[in-house]
N, CA, C and O of each residue as an XYZ file, in Angstrom:
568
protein
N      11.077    -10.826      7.970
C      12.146     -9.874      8.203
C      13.473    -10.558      7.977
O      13.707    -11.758      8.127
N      14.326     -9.579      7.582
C      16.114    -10.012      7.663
C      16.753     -9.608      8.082
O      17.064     -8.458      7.771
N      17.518    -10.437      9.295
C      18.467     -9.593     10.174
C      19.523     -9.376      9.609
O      19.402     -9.949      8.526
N      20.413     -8.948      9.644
C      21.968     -8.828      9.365
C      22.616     -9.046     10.335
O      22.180     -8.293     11.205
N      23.369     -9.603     10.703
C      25.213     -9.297     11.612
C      26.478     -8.892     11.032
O      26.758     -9.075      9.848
N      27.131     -8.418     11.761
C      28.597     -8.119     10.799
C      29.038     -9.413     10.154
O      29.208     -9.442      8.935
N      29.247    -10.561     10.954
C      30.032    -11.664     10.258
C      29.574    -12.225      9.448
O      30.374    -12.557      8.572
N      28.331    -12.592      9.270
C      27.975    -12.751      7.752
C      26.136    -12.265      7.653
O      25.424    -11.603      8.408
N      25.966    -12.731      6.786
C      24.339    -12.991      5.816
C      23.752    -13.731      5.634
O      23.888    -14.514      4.694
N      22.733    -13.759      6.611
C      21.495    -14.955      6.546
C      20.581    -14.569      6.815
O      20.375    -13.681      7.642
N      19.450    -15.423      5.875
C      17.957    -15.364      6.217
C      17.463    -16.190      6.353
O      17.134    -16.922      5.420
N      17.173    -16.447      7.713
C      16.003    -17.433      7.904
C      14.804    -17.762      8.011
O      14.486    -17.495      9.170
N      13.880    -18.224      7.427
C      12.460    -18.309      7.274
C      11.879    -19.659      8.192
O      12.243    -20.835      8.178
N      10.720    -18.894      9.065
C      10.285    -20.156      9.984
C       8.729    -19.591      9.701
O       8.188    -18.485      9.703
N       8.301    -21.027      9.448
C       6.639    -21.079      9.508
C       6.599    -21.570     10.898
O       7.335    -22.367     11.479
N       5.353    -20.770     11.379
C       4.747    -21.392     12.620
C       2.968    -20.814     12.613
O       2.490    -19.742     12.241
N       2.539    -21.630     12.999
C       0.633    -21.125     13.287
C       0.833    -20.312     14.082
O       1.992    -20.186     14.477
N      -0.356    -19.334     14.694
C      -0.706    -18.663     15.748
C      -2.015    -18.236     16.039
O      -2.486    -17.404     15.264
N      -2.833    -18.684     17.147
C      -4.110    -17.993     17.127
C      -4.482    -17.147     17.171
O      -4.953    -17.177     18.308
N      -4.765    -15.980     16.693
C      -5.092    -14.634     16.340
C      -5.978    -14.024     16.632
O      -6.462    -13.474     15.643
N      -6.754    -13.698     18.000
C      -8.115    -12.771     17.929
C      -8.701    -11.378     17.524
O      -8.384    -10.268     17.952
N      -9.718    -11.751     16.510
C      -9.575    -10.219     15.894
C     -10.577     -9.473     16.600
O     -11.671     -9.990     16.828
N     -10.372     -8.587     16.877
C     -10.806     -7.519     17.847
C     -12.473     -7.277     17.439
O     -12.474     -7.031     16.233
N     -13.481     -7.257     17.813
C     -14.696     -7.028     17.658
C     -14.689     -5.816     16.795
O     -13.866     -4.978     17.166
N     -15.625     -5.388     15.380
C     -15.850     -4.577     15.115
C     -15.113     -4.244     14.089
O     -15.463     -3.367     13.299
N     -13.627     -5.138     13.951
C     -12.258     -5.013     13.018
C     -13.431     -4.484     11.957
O     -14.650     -4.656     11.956
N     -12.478     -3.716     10.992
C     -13.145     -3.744      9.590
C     -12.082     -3.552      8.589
O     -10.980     -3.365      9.104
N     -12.107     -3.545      7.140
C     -11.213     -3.630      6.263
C     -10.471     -2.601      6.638
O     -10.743     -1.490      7.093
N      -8.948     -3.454      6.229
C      -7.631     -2.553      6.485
C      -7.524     -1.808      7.805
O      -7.222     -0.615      7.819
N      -7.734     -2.403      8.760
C      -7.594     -2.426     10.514
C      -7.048     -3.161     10.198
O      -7.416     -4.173      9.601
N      -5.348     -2.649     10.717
C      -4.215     -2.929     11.197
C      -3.883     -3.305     12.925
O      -3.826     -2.348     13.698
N      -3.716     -4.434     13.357
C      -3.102     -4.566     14.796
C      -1.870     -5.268     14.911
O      -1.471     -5.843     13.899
N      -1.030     -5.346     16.204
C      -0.124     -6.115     16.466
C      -0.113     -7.018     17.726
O      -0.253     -6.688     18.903
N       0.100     -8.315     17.148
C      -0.291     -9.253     18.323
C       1.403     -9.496     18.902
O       2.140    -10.291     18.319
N       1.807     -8.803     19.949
C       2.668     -8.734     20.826
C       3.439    -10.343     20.894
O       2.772    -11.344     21.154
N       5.161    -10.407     20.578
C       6.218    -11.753     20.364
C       5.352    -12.790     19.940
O       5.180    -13.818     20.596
N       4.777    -12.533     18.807
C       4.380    -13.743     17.347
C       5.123    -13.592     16.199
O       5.286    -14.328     15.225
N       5.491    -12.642     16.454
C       6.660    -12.094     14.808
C       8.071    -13.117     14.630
O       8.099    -14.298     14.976
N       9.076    -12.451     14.083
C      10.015    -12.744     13.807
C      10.950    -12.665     14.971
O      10.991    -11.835     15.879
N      11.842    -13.926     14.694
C      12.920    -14.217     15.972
C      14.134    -13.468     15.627
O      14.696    -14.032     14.689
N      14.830    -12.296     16.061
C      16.272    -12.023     15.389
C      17.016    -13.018     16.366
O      16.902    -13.374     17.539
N      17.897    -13.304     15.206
C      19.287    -13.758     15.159
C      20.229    -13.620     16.539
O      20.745    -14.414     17.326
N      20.164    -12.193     16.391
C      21.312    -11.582     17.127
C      21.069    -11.719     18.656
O      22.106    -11.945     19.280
N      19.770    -11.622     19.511
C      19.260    -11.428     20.736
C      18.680    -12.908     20.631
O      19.395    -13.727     21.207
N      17.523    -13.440     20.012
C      16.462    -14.312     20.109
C      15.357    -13.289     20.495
O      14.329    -13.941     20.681
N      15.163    -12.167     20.665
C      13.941    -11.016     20.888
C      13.105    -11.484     19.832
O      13.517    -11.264     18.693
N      11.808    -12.200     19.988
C      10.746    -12.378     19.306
C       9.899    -10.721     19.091
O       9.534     -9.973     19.998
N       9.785    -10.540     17.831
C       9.108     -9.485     17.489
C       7.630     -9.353     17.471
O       7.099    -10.338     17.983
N       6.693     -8.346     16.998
C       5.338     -8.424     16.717
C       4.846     -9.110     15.494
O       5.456     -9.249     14.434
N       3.625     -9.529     15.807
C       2.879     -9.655     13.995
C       2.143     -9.313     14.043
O       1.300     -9.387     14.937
N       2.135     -8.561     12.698
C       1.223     -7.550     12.747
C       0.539     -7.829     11.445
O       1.035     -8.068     10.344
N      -1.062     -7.722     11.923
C      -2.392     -8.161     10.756
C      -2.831     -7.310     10.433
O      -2.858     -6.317     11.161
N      -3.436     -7.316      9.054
C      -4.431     -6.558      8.616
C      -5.438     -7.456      8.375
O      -5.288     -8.631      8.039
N      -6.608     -6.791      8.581
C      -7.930     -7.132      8.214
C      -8.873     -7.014      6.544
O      -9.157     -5.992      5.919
N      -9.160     -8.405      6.213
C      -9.393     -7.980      4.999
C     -11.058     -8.501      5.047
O     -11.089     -9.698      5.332
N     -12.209     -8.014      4.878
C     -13.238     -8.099      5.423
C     -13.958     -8.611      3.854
O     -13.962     -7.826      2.906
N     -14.504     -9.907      3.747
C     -15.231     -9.892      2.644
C     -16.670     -9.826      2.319
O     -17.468    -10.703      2.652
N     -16.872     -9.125      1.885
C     -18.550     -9.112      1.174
C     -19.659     -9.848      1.663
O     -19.792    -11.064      1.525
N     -20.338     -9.196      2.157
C     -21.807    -10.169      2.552
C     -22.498    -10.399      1.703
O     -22.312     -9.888      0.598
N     -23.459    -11.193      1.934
C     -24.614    -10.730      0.701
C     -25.650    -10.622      1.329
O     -26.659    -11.210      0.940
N     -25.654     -9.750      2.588
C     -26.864     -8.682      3.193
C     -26.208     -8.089      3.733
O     -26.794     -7.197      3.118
N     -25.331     -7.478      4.470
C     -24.606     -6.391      5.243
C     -23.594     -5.638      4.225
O     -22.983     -6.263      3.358
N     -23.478     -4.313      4.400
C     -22.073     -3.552      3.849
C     -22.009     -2.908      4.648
O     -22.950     -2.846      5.439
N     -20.825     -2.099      4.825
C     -20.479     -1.000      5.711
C     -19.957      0.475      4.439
O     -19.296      0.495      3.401
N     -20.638      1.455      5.203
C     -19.918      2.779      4.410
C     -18.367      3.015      5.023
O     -17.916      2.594      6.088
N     -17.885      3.609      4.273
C     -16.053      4.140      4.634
C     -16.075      4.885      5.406
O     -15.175      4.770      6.237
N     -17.175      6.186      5.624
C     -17.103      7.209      6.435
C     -17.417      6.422      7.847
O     -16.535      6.738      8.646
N     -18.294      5.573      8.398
C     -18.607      5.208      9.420
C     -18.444      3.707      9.987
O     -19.451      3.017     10.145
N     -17.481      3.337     10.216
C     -17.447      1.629     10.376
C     -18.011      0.869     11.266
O     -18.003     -0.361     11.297
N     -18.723      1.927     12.320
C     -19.352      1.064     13.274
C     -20.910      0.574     12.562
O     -21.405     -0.549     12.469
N     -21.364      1.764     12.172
C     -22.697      0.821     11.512
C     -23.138      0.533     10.345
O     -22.840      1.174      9.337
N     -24.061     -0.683     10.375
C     -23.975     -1.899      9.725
C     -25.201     -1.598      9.058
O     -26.210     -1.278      9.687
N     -25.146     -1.726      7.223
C     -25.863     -1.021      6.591
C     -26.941     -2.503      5.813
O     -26.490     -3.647      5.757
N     -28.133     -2.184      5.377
C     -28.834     -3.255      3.967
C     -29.875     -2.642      3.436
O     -30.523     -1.845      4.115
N     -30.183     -2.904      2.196
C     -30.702     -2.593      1.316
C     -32.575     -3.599      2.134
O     -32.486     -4.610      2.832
N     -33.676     -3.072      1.836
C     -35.215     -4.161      2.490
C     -35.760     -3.688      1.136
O     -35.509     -2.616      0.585
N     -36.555     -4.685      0.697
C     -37.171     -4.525     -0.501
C     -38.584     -4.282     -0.231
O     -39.063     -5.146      0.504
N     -39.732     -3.002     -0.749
C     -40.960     -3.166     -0.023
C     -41.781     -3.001     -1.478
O     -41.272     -2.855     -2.589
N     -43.233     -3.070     -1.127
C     -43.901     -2.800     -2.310
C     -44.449     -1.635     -2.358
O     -44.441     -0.956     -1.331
N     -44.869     -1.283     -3.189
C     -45.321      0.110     -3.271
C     -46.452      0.708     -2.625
O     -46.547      1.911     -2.382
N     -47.399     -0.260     -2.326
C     -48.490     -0.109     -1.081
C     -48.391     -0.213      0.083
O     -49.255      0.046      0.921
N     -47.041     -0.705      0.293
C     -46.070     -0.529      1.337
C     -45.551      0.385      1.850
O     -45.645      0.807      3.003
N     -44.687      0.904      0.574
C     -44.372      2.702      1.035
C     -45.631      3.457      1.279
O     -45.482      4.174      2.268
N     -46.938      3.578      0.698
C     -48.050      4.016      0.542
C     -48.741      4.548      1.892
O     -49.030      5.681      2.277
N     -48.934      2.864      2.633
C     -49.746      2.730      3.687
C     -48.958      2.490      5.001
O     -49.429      2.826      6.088
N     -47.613      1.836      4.856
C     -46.529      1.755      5.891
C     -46.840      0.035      6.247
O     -47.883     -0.510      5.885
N     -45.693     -0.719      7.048
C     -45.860     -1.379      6.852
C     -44.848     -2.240      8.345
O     -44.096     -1.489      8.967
N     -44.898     -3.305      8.660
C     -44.031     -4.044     10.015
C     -43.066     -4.445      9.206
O     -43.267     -3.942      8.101
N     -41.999     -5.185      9.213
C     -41.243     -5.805      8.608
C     -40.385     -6.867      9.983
O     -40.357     -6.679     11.199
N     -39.822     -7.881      9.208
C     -39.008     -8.674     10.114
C     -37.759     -8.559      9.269
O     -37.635     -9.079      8.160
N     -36.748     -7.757      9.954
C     -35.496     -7.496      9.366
C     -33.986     -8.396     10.000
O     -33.587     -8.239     11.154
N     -33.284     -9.351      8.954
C     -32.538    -10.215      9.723
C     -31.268     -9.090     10.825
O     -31.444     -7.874     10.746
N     -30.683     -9.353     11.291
C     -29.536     -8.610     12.190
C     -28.160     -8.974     12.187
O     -27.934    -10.102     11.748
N     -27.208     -8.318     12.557
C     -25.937     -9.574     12.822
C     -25.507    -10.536     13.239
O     -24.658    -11.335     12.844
N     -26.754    -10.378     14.943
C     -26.714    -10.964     16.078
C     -26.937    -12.202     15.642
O     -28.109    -12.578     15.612
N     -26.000    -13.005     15.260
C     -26.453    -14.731     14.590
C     -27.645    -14.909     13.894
O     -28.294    -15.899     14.232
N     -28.108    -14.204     13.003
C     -29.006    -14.370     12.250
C     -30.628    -14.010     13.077
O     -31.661    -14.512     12.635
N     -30.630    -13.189     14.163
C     -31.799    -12.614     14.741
C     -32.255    -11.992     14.369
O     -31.589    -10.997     14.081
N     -33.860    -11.944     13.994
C     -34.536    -10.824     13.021
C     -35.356    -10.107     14.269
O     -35.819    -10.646     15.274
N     -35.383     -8.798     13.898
C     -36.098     -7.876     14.787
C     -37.346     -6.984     14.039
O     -37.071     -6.565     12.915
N     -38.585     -6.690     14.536
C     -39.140     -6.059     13.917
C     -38.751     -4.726     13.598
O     -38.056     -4.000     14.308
N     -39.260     -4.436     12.440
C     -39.132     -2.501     11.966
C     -40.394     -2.181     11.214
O     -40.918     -2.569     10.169
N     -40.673     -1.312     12.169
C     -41.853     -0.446     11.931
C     -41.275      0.575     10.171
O     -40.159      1.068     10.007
N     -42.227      0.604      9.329
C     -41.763      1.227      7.881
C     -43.188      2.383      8.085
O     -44.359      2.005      8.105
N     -42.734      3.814      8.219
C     -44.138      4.370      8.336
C     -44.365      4.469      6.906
O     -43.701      4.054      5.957
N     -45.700      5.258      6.983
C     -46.861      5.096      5.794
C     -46.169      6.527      4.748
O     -46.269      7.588      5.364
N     -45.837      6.606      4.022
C     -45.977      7.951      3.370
C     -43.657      8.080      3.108
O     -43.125      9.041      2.554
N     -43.085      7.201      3.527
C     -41.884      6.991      2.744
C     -41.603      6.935      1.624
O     -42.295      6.138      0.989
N     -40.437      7.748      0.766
C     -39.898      7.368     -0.339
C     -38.499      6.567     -0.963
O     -37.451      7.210     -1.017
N     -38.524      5.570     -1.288
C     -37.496      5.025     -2.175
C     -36.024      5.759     -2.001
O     -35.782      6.699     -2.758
N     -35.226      5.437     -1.217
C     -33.733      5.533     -0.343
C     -34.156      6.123      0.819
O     -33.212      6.658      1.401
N     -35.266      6.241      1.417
C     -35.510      6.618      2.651
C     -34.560      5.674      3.607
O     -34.072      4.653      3.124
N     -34.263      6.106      5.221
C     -33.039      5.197      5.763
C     -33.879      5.016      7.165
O     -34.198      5.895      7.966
N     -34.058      4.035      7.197
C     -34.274      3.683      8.946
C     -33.641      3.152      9.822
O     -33.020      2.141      9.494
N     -33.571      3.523     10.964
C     -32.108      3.350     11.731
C     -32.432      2.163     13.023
O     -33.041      2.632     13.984
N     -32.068      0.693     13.098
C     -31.956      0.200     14.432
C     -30.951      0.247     15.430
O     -30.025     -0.545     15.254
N     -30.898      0.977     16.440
C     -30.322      1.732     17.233
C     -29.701      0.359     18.142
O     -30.298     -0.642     18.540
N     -28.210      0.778     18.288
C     -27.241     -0.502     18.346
C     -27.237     -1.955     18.182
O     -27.281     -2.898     18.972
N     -27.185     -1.868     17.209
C     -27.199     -3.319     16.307
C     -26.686     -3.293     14.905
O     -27.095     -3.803     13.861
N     -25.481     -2.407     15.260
C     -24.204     -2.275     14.372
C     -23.175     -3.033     15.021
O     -23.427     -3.895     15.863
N     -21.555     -2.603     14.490
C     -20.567     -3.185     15.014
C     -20.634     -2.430     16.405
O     -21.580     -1.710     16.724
N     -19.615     -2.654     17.134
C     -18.835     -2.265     18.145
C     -17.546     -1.301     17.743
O     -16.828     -1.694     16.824
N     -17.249     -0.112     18.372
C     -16.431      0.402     18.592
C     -14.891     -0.518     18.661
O     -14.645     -1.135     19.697
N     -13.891     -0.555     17.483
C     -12.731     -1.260     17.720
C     -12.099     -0.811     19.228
O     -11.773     -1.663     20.056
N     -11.948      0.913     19.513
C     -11.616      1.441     20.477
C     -11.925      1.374     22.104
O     -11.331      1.370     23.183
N     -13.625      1.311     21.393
C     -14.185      1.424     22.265
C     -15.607      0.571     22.424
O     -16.761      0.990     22.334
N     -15.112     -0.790     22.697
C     -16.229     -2.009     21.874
C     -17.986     -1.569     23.118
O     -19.104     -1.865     22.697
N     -17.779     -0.847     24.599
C     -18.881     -0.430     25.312
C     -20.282      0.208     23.436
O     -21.489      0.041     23.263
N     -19.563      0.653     22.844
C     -20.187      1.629     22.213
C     -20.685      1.147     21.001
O     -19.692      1.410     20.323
N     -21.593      0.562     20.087
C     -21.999      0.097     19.167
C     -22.663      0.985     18.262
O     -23.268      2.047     18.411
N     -22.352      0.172     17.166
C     -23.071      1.290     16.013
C     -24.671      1.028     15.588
O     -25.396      0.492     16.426
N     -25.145      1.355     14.461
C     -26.642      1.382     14.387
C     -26.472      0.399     13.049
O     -25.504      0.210     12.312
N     -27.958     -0.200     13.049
C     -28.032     -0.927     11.881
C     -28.985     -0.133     10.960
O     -30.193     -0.047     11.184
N     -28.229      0.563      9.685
C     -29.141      1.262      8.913
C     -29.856      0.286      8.035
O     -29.363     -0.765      7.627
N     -31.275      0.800      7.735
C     -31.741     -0.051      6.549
C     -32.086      1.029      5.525
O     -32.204      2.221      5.809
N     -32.295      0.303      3.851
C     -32.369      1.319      2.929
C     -33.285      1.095      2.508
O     -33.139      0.046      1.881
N     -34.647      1.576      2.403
C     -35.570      0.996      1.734
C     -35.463      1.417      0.124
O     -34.975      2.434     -0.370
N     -36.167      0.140     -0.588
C     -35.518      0.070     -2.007
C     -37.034     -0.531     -2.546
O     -37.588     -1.310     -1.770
N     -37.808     -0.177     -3.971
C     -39.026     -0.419     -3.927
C     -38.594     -1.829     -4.776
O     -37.724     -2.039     -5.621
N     -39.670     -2.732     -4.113
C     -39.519     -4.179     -5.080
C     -40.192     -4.279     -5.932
O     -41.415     -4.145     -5.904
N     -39.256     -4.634     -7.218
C     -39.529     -4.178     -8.272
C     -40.318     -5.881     -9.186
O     -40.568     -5.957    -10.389
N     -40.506     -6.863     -8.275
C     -40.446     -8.241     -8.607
C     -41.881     -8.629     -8.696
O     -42.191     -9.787     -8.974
């Protein structure tokens, strides 16, 4: 920022660190303000806000859809006697790399969605409230 005063024109630029906690659940372009980390005016010394955005990068097993940010989406690769006859699976999670079983019933088709019931994000608002971890089943084609 640049303050002005009547008597003259200056801008001053100050680097400083700050530790920043990002709110459970943040997701791309979640905006917050971490309360006198900002800019110092001139005129008072009133330290202002800083204010972050969240820029969330790419997993390479989790995505999230736009419509829903609490839950936490992946693609499971099965075989076709798999979809057929149904099948257990050990599916990894967010929870630090914890895999949980998922039951795949017998008689599914290819983008079918199965849902593990909170073991998505958290509610930014309302972090009590968690989202679901969808899975997509996708036939393996390998």
């Amino acid at each position: 920022h640049m303050y002005l005063t009547s008597s003259s024109y200056r801008k001053v630029t100050m680097q400083r660190k700050a530790k920043v906690q990002i709110p459970a659940g943040a997701y791309d372009g979640y905006t917050f303000a971490v309360p006198r980390v900002g800019s110092i005016r001139l005129e008072d010394n009133d330290v202002g806000n800083l204010i972050v955005q969240v820029i969330e990068e790419p997993h390479e097993v989790f995505f999230r859809e736009e419509d829903d940010v609490k839950d936490v989406h992946m693609y499971l690769a099965i075989s076709k006697s798999e979809f057929e006859r149904g099948c257990e699976k050990h599916v990894e999670t967010l929870l630090n790399g914890e895999r949980v079983s998922l039951a795949v019933p017998a008689g599914l088709k290819e983008g079918s969605l199965l849902s593990i019931d909170n073991f998505g994000f958290p509610d930014v608002q309302l972090p009590s409230q968690t989202g679901d971890q969808i899975v997509h089943l996708v036939l393996d084609r390998s």
